[in-house]
C-alpha positions, 0 to 999 in steps of 0.5 A: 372416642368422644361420642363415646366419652358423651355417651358415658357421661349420659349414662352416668348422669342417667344412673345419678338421676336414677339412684336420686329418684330412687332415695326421694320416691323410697322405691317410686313412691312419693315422700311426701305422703311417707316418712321413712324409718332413715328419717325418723330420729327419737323423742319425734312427736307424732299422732295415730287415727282409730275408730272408737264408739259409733265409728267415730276417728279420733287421734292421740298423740305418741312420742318416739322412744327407739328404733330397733333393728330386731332378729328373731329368737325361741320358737312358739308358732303359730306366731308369726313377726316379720319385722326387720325394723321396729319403731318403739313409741309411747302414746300419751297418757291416759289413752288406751290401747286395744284389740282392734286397733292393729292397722291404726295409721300414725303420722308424723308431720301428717306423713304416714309413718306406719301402723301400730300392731303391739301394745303394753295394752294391761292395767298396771303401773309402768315406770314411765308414763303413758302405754308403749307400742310398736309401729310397722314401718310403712315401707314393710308393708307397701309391697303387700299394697303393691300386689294388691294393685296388680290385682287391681289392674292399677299402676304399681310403684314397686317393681314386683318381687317377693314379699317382706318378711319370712316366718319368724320363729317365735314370739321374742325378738332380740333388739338392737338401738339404731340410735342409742337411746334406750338399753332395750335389748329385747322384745317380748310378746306375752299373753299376761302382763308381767309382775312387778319382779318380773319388771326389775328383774328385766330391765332391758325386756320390752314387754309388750301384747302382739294385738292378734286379730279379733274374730268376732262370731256372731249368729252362732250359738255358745255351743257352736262358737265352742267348736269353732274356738277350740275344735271338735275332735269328740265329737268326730270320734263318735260319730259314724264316719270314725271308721275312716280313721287312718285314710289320708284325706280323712285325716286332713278332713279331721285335722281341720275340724280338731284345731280350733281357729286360736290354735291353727291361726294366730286369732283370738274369738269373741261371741258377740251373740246377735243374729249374723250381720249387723243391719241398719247402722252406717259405718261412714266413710271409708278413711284411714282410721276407719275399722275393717273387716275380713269375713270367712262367711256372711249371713245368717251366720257371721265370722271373721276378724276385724281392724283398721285401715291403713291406708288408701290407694287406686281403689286398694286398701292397705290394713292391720300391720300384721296378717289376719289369718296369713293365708298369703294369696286368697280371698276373703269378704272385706267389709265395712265395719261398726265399732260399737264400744272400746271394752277396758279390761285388765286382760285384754281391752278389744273394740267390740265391732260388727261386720256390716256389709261385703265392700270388696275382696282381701286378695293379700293376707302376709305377715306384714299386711293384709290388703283388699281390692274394693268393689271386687266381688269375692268367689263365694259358695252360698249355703241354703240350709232347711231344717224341719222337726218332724215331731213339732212341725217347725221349720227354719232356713239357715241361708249365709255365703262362705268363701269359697276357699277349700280349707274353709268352706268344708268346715263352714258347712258343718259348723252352719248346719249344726247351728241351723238344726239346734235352732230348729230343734230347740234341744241337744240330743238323739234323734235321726235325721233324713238328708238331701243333699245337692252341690252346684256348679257353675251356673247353678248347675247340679253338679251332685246329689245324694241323700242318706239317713243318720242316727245318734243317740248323743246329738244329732245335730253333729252326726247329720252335718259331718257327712255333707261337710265330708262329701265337700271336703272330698270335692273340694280336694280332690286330684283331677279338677276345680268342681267350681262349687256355686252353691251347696242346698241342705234339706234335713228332717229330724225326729226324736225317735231312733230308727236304728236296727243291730245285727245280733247275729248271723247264721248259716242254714244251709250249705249245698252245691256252693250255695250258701243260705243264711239267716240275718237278726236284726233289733230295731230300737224298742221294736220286735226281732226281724229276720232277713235271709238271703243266699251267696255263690260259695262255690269258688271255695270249694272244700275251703271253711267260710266264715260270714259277716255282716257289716254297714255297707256304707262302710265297705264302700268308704273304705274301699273306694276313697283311699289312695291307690297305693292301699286300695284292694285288688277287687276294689274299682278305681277313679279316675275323674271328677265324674267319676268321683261324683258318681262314686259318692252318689250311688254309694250305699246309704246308712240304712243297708247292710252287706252280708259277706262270706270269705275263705277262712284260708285267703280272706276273699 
């Protein structure tokens, strides 16, 4: 019995123990490097650390004004809050906060508190002085720190479980005081500032700008940089493979291209011009403070959002206080970057930064945090691009590396094999073009290769890029296997003149013994009629009426090949592996053949 009754002492004294570790660490983690939101009172005064101009780390002071605890309210996705806890602040006047900034650590008493992610960021009179922003309390985001150790192969504070924070629904969030010192009673995230009627009218609404990640795009052209803002379902509709409309993975394909990044993400783009990433410049050390990239590609061709570090640990960063594109697990290029000005705007001041060079990988992008191993290389696809214009004799090289995630990489390829062939060409419009094709798998080694012909009389550019992005697309998500893509080779010739014949018609000449003969009309563009003629086994039909047609090859092949099983015809050959898919799509019929079929007016075989 009184070993027993020892025994029960220990224990409790064990599990008193525990639960002090427990409230001095907050969840392992030492409070002497954090303050908790269960420390944090009002009118506490604080700084927070951002880069500015030539990546130079500068403070400014803030006050806390409230703590909220916030519940979600409306819908307008893709906008995503996580925050359970909010901690209202007001910087110090005369400071200004901009786009960028998101992931700025702030601190009080040098223990970090949090990151700022929202701001009243306009130009206009407010009521009291200095700007208010939103901090993300530490303890939100550290679990995403800790999955990125676990990555990392470092010790973990936290045990592992599921991430903070669920999709919010909507951009309002209903405040409630912890502390009873404002009469805040709601959040609002707005796109403009609000009137002056606006703020009297609500005095309980806190109206603030959710700093969403600026994607800066440099190395493109304007044109280029328009797809990728705002899509470019146009110019899939006319284009050669519109005829796929209606097949599944098409439609995915297309809905990719057709949403603009600012409508499927929670970004906003700005066109930096330049020539892809920045040279010659030293971005300094790698501080809390410091800005940070997550790149989608690097090279000649540059995009990806930037922000700030957060916070340091064995070897992992911790950034942004808010997801960059909430991918969730993935993998992204993580950079150091180069803040070259702090650009004042009554819209929406942002930092105008540059993505300098890959330091490592973003492995978590949730909606409280992004966090990135360093020195980790990143799984990537390189892209060598080679354009010639037939009629001026000039060649150019596109030459970049896309992450290698399927959602992107597709996509990537076309948008730089568009910007590769309008530089070549100095000019926007018709033209056919001759592609080679060639896919790598691990090693280097070949895993595809395909060529084929393309003509538009619109812009030729687009119609050459679709069909090697397509082709990807198709790999990248097909049913069997990881093809483990190393490296996609481009090699397009272009010229002005359109090799391009019609059908004008279709004829039969002769009907006997169930042979069928027929004579083909083709119109070559500004060239003399041709005449084809060739021969078909009717005698399957026997006393049936046929009729004939003449259609694109390629076209019977799309169709009847790449479609789910449930919709393929009976006589159409199926797939069923990835060698099998690869040899489909390389010995598919090309642009410049023709199918002449005939069928029973009675079946339609």
């Amino acid at each position: 019995m009184r070993s027993r009754r020892l025994f029960l002492r220990l224990s409790l004294a064990v599990l008193v123990l525990a639960i002090l570790g427990i409230a001095l660490t907050a969840g392992g983690r030492d409070r002497g490097r954090f303050m908790f939101v269960d420390e944090l009172q009002p009118g506490m005064t604080g700084y927070c650390k951002t880069a500015v101009e030539g990546n130079q780390i500068v403070s400014f002071n803030f006050t806390i004004v409230d703590i909220f605890k916030t519940t979600y309210v409306g819908w307008t996705p893709p906008h995503v809050l996580p925050y359970d806890v909010t901690i209202y602040a007001r910087g110090e006047e005369g400071f200004w906060i901009a786009g960028g900034m998101s992931g700025s650590p702030c601190y009080i008493e040098d223990k970090l508190i949090g990151a700022l992610f929202a701001s009243y960021t306009w130009d206009t009179p407010l009521t009291e002085p200095g700007k208010p922003f939103l901090i993300q309390p530490i303890e939100e985001m550290l679990p995403v720190l800790d999955a990125c150790l676990r990555k990392a192969g470092a010790p973990v504070a936290l045990a592992p479980g599921p991430l903070t924070g669920g999709e919010a629904e909507g951009r309002s969030l209903i405040a409630t005081s912890l502390t009873g010192t404002t009469a805040i009673r709601r959040i609002k995230f707005v796109s403009s500032p609000p009137s002056p009627e606006e703020l009297e009218a609500q005095p309980e609404t806190l109206f603030v700008r959710y700093l969403s990640t600026p994607v800066i795009v440099s190395g493109f052209s304007g044109r280029v940089f328009h797809w990728l803002k705002d899509g470019m379902e146009a110019e899939i509709e006319g284009s050669m493979l519109r005829y796929l409309r209606g097949e599944r993975k098409f439609n995915d394909f297309v809905r990719s291209l057709s949403q603009g990044l600012e409508e499927r993400y929670d970004v906003e783009l700005y066109n930096i011009g330049g020539g892809g990433q920045l040279q010659g410049v030293d971005p300094g050390p790698l501080v809390p403070g410091a800005p940070l990239g997550s790149a989608i590609m690097i090279g000649d061709g540059v995009y990806g959002g930037y922000g700030t570090v957060t916070y340091i640990e064995d070897g992992c960063i911790l950034a942004y206080g808010h997801p960059d594109f909430l991918l969730g697990e993935t993998e992204l290029f993580m950079t150091s970057a180069y803040i070259a000005d702090v650009i004042r705007s009554i819209y929406r001041p942002f930092k105008e930064g540059y993505l300098v060079e890959e330091i490592g990988t973003i492995v978590e992008d949730r909606l409280p945090a992004i966090a990135g191993v360093i020195g980790r290389s990143t799984k990537a696809i390189q892209f060598n691009i080679k354009v010639t214009d037939k009629d001026s004799g000039v060649t150019s090289t596109f030459v970049a590396k896309s992450v290698a995630l399927p959602e992107w990489h597709p996509d990537n390829l076309i948008w730089a094999g568009m910007e590769a062939v309008d530089r070549t060409l100095s000019r926007i419009g018709p033209g056919t073009l001759d592609m080679h094709l060639i896919i790598k798998g691990p090693g280097g080694e070949k895993l595809l290769e395909r060529s084929d012909i393309y003509v538009d009389n619109y812009d030729i550019s687009a119609e050459g890029s679709f069909d090697p992005g397509w082709i990807s697309f198709m790999l990248a998500w097909n049913e069997f296997a990881d093809p483990e893509i190393s490296a996609i080779e481009l090699e397009l010739t272009v010229e002005r003149a359109l090799r391009v014949k019609v059908v004008e018609s279709v004829e039969i000449e002769d009907l006997k013994r169930g042979r069928l003969k027929y004579k083909v009309r083709l119109q070559p563009h500004r060239g003399f009629t041709e005449v084809i003629k060739g021969s078909l086994d009717v005698s399957k039909a026997k006393d049936d009426y046929v009729y004939l047609h003449a259609f694109p090859a390629r076209r019977a092949f799309w169709r009847l090949k790449l479609v789910d099983p449930w919709e393929r015809p009976w006589y159409a050959p199926t797939i069923l592996s990835l060698p099998e898919l690869i040899v489909e799509i390389e010995e598919a019929p090309t642009n410049d053949l023709i199918v002449v079929a005939a069928r029973s007016v009675t079946t339609g075989r």
